[in-house]
Backbone as CSV, one residue per row, in Angstrom:
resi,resn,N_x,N_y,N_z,CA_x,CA_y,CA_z,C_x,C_y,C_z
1,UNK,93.483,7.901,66.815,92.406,7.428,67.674,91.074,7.597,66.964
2,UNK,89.826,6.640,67.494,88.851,6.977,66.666,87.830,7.112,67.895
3,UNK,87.096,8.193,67.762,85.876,8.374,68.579,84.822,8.607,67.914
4,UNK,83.322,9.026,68.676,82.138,9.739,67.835,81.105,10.395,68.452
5,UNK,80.533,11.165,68.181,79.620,12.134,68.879,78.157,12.531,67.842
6,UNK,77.527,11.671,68.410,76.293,11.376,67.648,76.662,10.558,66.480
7,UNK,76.233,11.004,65.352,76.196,9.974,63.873,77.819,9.866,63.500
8,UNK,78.682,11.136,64.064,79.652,11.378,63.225,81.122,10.710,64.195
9,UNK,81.655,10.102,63.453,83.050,9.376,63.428,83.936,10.188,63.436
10,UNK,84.984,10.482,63.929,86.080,10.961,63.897,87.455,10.641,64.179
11,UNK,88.335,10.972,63.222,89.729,10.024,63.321,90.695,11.040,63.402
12,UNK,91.670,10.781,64.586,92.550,11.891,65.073,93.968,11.483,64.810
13,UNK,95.007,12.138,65.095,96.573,11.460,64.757,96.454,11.779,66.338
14,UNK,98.320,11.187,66.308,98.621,11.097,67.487,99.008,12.089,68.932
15,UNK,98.645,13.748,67.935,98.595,14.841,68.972,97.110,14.751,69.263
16,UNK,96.049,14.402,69.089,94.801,14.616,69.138,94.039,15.586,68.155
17,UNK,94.698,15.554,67.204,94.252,16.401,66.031,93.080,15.813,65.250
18,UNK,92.317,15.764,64.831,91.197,15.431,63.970,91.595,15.569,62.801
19,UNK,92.143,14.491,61.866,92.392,14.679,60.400,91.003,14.243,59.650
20,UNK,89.992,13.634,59.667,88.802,13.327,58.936,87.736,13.270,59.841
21,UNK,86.655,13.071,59.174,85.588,12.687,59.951,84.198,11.697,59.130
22,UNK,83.268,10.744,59.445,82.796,10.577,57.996,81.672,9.687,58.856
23,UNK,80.328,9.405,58.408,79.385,9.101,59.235,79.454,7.305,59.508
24,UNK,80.355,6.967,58.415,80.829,5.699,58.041,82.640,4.888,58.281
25,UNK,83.025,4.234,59.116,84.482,4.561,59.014,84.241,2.423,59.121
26,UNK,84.946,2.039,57.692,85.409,0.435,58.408,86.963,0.351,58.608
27,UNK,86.821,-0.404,59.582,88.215,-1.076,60.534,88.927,-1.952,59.523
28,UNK,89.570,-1.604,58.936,90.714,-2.593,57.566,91.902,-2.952,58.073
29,UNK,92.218,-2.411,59.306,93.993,-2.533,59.624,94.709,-3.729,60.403
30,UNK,94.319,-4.534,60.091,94.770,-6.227,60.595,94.967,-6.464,61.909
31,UNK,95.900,-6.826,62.748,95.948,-6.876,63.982,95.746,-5.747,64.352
32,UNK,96.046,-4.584,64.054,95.921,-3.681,64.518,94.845,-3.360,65.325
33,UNK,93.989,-3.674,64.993,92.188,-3.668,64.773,91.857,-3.801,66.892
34,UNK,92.953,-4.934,67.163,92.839,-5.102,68.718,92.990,-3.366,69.753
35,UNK,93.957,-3.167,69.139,94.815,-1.694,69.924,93.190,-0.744,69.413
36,UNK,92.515,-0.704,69.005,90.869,-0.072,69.079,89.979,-0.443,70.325
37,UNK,89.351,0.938,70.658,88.612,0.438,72.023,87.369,-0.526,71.624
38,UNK,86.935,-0.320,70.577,85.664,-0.489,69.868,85.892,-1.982,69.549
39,UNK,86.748,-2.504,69.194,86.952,-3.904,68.976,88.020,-4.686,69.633
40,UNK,88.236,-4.557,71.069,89.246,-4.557,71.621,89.263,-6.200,72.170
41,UNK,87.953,-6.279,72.073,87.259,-8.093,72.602,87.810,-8.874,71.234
42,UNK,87.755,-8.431,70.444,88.341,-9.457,69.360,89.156,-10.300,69.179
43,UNK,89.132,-11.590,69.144,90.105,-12.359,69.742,91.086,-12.739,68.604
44,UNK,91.831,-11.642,68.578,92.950,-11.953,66.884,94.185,-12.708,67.509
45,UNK,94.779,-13.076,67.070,96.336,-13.296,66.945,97.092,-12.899,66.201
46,UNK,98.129,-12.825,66.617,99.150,-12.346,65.173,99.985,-13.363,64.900
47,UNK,100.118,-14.088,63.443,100.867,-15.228,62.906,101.678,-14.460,62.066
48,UNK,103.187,-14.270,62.390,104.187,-14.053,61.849,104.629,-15.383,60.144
49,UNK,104.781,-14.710,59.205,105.290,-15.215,57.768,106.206,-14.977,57.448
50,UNK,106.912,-15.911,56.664,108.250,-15.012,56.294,108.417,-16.381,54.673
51,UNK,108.527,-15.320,53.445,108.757,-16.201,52.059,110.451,-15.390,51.962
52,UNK,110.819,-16.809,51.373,112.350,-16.687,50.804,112.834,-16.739,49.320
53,UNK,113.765,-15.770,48.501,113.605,-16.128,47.134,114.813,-16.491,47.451
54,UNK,115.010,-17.764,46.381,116.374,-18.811,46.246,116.451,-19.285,44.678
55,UNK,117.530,-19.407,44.084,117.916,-19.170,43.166,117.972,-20.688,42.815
56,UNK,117.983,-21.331,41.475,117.472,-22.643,41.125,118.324,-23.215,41.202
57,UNK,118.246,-24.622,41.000,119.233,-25.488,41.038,119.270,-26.318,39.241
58,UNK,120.164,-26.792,38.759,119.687,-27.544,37.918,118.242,-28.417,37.636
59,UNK,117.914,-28.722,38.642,116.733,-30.012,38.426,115.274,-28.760,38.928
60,UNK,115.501,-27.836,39.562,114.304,-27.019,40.094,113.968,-26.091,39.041
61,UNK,115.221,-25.942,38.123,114.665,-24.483,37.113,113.485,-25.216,36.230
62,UNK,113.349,-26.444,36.028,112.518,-26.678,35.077,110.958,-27.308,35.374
63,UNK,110.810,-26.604,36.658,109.033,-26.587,37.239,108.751,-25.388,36.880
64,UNK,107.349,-26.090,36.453,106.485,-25.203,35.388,105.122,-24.620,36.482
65,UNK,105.113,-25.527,37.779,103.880,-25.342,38.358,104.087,-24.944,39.503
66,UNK,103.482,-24.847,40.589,103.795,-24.153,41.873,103.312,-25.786,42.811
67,UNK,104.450,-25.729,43.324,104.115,-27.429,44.545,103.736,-26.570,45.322
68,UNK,102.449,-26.646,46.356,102.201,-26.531,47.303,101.423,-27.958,48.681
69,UNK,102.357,-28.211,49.660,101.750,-29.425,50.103,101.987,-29.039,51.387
70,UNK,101.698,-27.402,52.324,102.615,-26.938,53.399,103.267,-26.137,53.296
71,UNK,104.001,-26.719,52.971,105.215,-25.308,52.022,105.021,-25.134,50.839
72,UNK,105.462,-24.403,50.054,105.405,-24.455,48.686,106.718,-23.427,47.982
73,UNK,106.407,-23.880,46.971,107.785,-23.428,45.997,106.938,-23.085,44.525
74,UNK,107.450,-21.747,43.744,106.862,-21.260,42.921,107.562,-21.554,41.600
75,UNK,107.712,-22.048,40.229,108.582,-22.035,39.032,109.450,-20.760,39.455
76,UNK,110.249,-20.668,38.750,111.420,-19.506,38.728,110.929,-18.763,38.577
77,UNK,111.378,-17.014,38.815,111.032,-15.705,37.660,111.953,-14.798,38.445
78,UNK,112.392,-14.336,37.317,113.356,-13.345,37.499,114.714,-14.041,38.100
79,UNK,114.643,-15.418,37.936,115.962,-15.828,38.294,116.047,-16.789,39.701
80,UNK,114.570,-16.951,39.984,114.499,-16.850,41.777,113.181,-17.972,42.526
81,UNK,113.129,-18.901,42.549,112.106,-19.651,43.115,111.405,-18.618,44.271
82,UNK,110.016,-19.074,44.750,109.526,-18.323,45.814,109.160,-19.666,46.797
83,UNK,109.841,-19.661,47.869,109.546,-20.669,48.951,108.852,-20.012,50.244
84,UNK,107.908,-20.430,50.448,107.617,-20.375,52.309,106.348,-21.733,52.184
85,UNK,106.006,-20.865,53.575,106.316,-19.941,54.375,106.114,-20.315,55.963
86,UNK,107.226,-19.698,56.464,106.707,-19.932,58.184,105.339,-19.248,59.105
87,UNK,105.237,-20.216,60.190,103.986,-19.893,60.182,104.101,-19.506,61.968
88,UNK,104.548,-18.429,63.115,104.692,-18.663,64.112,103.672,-16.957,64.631
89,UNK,103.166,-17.695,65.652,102.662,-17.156,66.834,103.500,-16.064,67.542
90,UNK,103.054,-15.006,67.409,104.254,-13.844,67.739,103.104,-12.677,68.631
91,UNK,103.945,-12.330,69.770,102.820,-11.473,70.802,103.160,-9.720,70.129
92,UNK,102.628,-9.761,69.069,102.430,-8.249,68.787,102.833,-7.636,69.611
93,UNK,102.123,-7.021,70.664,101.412,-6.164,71.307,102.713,-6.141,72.186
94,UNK,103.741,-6.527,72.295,104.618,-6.246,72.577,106.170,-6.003,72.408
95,UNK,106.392,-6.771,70.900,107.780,-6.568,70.036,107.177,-6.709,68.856
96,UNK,106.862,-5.219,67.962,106.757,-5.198,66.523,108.132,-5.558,65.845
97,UNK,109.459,-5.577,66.401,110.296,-6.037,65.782,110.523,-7.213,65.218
98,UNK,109.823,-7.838,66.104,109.604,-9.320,65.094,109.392,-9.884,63.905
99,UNK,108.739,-8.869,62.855,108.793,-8.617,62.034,109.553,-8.616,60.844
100,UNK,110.658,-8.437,61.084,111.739,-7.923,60.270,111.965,-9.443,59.980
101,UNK,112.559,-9.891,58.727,112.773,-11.020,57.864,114.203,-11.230,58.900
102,UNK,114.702,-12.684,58.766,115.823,-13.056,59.035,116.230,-14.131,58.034
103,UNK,117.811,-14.574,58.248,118.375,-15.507,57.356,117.453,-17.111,57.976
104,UNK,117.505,-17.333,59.651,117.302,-18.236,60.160,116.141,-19.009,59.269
105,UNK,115.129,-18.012,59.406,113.990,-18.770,58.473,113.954,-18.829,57.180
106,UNK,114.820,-17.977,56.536,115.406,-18.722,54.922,115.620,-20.136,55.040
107,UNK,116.625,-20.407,56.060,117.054,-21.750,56.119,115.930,-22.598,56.450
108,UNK,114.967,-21.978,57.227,113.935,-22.889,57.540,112.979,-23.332,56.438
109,UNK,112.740,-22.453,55.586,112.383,-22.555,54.080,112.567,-23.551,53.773
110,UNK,114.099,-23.430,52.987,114.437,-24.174,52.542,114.390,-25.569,52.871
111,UNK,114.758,-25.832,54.313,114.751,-26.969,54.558,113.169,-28.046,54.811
112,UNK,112.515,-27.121,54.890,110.523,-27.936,54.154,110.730,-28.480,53.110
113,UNK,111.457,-27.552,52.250,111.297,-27.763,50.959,112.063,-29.342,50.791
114,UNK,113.404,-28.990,51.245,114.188,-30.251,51.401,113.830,-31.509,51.853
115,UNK,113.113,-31.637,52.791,112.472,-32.333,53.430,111.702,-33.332,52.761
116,UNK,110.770,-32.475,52.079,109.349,-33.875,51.180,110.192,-33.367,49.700
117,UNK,110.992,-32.360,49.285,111.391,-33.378,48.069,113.169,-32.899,48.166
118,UNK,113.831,-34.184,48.361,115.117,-33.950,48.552,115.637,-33.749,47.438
119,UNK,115.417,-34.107,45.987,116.539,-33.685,44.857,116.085,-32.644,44.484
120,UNK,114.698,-31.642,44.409,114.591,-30.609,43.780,115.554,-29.698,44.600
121,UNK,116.036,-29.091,45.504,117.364,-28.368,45.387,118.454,-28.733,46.256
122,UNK,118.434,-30.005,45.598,120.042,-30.689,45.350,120.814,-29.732,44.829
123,UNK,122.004,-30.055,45.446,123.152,-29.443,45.072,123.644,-28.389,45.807
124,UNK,124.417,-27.152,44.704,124.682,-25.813,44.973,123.312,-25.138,44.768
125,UNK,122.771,-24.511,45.595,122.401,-23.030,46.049,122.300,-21.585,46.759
126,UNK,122.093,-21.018,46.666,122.164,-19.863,46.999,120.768,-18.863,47.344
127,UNK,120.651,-18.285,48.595,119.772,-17.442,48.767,119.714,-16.144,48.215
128,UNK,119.107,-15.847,47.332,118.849,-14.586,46.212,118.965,-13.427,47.578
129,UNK,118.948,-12.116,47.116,119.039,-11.077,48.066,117.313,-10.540,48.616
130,UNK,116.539,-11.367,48.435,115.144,-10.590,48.949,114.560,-11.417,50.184
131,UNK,113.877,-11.527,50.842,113.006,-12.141,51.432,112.065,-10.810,52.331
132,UNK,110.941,-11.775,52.964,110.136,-10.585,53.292,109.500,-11.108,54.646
133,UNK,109.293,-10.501,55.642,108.115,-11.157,56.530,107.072,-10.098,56.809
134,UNK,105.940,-10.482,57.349,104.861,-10.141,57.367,103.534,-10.591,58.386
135,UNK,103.077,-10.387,58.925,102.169,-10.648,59.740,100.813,-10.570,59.192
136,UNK,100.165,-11.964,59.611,99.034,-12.667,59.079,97.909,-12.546,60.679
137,UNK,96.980,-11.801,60.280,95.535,-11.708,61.861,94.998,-12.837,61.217
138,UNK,94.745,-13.046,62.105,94.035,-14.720,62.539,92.725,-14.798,63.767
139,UNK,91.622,-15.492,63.015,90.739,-15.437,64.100,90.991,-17.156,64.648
140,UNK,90.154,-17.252,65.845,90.200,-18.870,66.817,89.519,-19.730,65.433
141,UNK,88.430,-19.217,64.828,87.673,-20.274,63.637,88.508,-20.469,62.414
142,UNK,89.534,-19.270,62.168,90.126,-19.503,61.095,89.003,-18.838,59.650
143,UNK,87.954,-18.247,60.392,87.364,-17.562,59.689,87.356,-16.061,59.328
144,UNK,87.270,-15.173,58.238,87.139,-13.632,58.465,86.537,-13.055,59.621
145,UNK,86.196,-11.695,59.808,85.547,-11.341,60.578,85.169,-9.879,59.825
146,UNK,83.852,-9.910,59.892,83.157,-8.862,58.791,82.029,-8.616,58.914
147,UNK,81.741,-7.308,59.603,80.045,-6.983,59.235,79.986,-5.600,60.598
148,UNK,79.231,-5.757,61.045,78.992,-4.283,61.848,79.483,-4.420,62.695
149,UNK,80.539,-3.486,64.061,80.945,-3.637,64.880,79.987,-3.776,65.565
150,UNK,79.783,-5.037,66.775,78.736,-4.777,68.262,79.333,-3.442,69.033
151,UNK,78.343,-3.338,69.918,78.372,-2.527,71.028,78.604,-3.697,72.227
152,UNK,79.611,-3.700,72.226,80.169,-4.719,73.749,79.569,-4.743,74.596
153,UNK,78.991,-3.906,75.477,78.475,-3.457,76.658,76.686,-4.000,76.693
154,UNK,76.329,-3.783,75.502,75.404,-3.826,75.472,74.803,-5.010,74.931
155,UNK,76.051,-5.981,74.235,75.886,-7.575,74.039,75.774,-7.992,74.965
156,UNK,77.200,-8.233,76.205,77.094,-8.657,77.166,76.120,-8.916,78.238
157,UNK,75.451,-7.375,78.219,74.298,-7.322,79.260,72.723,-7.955,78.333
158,UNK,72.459,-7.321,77.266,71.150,-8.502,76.231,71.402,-9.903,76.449
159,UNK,72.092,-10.278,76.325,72.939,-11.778,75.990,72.623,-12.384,77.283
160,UNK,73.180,-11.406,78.444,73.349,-12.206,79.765,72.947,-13.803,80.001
161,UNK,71.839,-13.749,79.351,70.737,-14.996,79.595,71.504,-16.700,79.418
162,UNK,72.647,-16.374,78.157,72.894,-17.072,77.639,74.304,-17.879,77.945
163,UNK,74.242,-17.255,79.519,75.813,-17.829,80.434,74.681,-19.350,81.027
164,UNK,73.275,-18.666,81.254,72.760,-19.829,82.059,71.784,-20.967,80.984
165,UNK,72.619,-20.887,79.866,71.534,-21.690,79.242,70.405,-21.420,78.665
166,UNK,70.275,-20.315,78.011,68.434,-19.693,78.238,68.845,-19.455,76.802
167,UNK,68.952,-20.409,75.855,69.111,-20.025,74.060,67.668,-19.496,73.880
168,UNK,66.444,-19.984,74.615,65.237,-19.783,74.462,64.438,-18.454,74.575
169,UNK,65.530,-17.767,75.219,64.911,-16.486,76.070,65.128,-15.413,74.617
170,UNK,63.670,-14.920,74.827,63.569,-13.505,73.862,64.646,-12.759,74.404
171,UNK,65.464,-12.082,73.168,66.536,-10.890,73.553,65.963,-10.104,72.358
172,UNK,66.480,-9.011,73.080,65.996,-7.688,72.084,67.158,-8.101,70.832
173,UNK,66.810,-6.638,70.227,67.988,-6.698,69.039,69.300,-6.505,69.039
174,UNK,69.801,-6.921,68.253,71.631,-6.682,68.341,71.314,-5.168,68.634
175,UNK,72.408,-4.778,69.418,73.286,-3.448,69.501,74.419,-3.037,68.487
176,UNK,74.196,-1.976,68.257,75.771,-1.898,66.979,76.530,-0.601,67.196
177,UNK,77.491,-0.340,67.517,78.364,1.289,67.185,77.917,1.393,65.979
178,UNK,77.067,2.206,65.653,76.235,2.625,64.324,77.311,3.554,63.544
179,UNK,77.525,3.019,62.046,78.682,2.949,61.353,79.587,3.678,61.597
180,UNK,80.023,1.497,62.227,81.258,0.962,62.335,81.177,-0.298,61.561
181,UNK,81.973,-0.677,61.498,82.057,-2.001,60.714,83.488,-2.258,60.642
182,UNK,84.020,-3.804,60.873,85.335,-3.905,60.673,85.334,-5.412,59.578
183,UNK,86.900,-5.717,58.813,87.145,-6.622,58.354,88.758,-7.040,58.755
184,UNK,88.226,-7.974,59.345,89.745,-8.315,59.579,90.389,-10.154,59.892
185,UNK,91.106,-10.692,60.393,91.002,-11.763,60.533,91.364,-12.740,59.125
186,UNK,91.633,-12.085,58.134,91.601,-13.105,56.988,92.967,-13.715,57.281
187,UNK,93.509,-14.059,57.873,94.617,-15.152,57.924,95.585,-15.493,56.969
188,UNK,95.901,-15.950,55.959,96.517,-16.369,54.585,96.060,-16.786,53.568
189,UNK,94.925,-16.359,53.753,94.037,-16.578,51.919,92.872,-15.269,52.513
190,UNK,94.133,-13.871,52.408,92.981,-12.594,52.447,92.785,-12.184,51.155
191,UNK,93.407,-12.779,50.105,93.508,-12.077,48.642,92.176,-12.761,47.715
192,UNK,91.933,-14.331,48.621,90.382,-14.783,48.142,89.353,-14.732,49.158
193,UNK,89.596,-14.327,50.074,88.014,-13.805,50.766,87.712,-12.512,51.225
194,UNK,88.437,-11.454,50.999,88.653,-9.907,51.078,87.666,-9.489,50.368
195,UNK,87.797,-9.733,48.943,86.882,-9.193,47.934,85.292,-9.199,48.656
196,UNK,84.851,-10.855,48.832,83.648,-10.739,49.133,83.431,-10.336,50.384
197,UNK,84.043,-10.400,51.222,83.681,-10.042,52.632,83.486,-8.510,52.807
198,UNK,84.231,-7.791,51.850,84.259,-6.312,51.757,82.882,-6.228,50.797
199,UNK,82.647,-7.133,50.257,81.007,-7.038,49.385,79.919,-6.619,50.459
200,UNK,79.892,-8.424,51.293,79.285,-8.256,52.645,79.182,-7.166,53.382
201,UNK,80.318,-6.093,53.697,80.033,-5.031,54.047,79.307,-3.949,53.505
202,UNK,79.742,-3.880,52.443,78.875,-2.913,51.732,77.532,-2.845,50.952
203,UNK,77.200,-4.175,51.740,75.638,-4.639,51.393,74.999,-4.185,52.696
204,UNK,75.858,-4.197,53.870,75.210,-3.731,55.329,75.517,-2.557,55.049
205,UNK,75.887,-1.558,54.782,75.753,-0.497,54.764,74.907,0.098,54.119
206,UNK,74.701,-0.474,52.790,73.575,0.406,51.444,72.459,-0.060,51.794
207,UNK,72.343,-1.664,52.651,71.200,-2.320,52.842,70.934,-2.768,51.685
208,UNK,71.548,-3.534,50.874,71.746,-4.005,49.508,71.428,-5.508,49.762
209,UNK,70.860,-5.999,48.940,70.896,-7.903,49.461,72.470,-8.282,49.502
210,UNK,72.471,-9.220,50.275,73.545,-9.676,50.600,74.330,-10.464,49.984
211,UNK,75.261,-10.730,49.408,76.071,-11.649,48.693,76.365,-13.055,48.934
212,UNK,75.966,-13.150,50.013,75.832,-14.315,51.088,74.973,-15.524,51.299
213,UNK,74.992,-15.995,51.677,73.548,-16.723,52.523,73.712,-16.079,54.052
214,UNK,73.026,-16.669,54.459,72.777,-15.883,56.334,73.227,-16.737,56.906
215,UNK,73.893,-18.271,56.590,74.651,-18.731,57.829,75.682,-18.387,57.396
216,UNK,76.297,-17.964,56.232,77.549,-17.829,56.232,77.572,-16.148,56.413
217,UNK,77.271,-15.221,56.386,77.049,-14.208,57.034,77.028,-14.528,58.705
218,UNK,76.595,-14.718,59.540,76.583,-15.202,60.598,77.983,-15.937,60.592
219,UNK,78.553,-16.354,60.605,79.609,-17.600,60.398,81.069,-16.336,60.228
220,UNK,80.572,-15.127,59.874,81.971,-14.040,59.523,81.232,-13.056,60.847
221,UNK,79.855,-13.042,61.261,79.537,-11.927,62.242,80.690,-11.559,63.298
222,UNK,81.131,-10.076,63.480,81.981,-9.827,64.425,81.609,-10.392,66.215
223,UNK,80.553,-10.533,66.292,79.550,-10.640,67.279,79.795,-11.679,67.623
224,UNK,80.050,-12.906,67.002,79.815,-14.524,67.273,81.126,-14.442,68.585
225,UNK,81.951,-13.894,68.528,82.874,-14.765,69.819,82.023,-14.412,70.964
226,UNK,81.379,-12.849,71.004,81.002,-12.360,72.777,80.026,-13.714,72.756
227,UNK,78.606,-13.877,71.638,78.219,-15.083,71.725,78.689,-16.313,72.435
228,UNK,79.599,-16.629,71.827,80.320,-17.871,72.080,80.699,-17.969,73.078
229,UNK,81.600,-16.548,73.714,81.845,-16.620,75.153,81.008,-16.628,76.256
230,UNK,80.071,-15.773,75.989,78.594,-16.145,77.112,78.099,-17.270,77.312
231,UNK,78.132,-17.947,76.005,77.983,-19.268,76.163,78.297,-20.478,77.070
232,UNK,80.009,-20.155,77.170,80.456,-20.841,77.287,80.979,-20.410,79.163
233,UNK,80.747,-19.370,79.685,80.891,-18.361,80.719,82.042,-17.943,81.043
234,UNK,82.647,-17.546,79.647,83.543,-16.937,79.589,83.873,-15.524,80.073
235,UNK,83.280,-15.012,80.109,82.568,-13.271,80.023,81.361,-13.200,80.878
């Protein structure tokens, strides 16, 4: 659990023990990030993945490049094409078992693959012994989500103005759980926007210029959905 008492953060296990504490704590843990009181408005999803390794066929061992058009398929290595991946909507928050890889979506693999190109694995094949699944957080924009946690309570009520239309109306300043900060939301290309978005953070923290421009800063703000939802009178 994470709480705080004045400047200082504190992170407990699951007897209520306090294993750290630190004036600074960011939120890295993917869906997870919802099951937090502090970011509990966050509107993630969880998109279940699952890649299959399959073993070549005559006509497939000799791609040199990676097809990707949806699915995709990787040259060989180690003996083993890399195919996915599925892409399904799975309610966390209530069967983490879902998780676990199955044969079903091997076959489903494969058969994308089959699909837009029928002779690359023509023939005899065989599903190698690995596959993996994995769960992908996902925001509604399809964008990260990165920068200081809001103070919920205190958006909602500043903001108010902005259920009735009033974009015009002076509001004080953002509210923030003063360091907090989360990153989460990167969807299936977290391995190319992680880096910078974790930049972004640590430019709000040192107060460092930003790596950014300010709409695209804005455009990752954790803040933009309560926005959006007031907007829209959602909330």
């Amino acid at each position: 659990s994470l709480s705080h008492k004045g400047d200082v953060w504190k992170i407990a296990d699951s007897t209520g023990r306090v294993q750290t504490q630190a004036d600074v704590v960011i939120l890295a843990n993917g869906i997870d990030v919802s099951r937090i009181p502090f970011t509990s408005l966050l509107p993630l999803a969880a998109m279940r993945g699952q890649i299959s390794m399959i073993s070549p066929t005559d006509i497939s061992k000799s791609l040199r490049t990676v097809l990707s058009f949806g699915p995709y398929i990787t040259p060989p290595h180690l003996g083993a094409h890399c195919v996915g991946a599925t892409y399904d909507s799975i309610d966390y928050s209530q069967n983490t078992t879902q998780v676990a890889a199955c044969e079903a979506d091997d076959a489903r693999n494969i058969e994308a693959i089959n699909s837009a190109l029928p002779d690359m694995l023509s023939g005899t094949h065989t599903i190698a012994p690995y596959h993996r699944a994995a769960i992908r957080c996902t925001s509604p924009d399809h964008l990260p989500i990165a920068g200081p946690v809001p103070d919920q309570f205190e958006f909602l009520r500043d903001y108010a103005d902005l259920r009735h239309g009033h974009p015009w109306t002076k509001h004080p300043k953002a509210a923030y759980q003063k360091g907090l900060y989360v990153l989460t939301g990167l969807g299936s290309r977290g391995l190319t926007s992680a880096p910078l978005a974790a930049e972004t953070i640590a430019a709000h923290i040192s107060n460092e210029p930003w790596p950014l421009e300010r709409d695209l800063i804005t455009a990752m703000h954790p803040g933009r959905f309560l926005i959006r939802d007031l907007k829209r009178r959602n909330v």
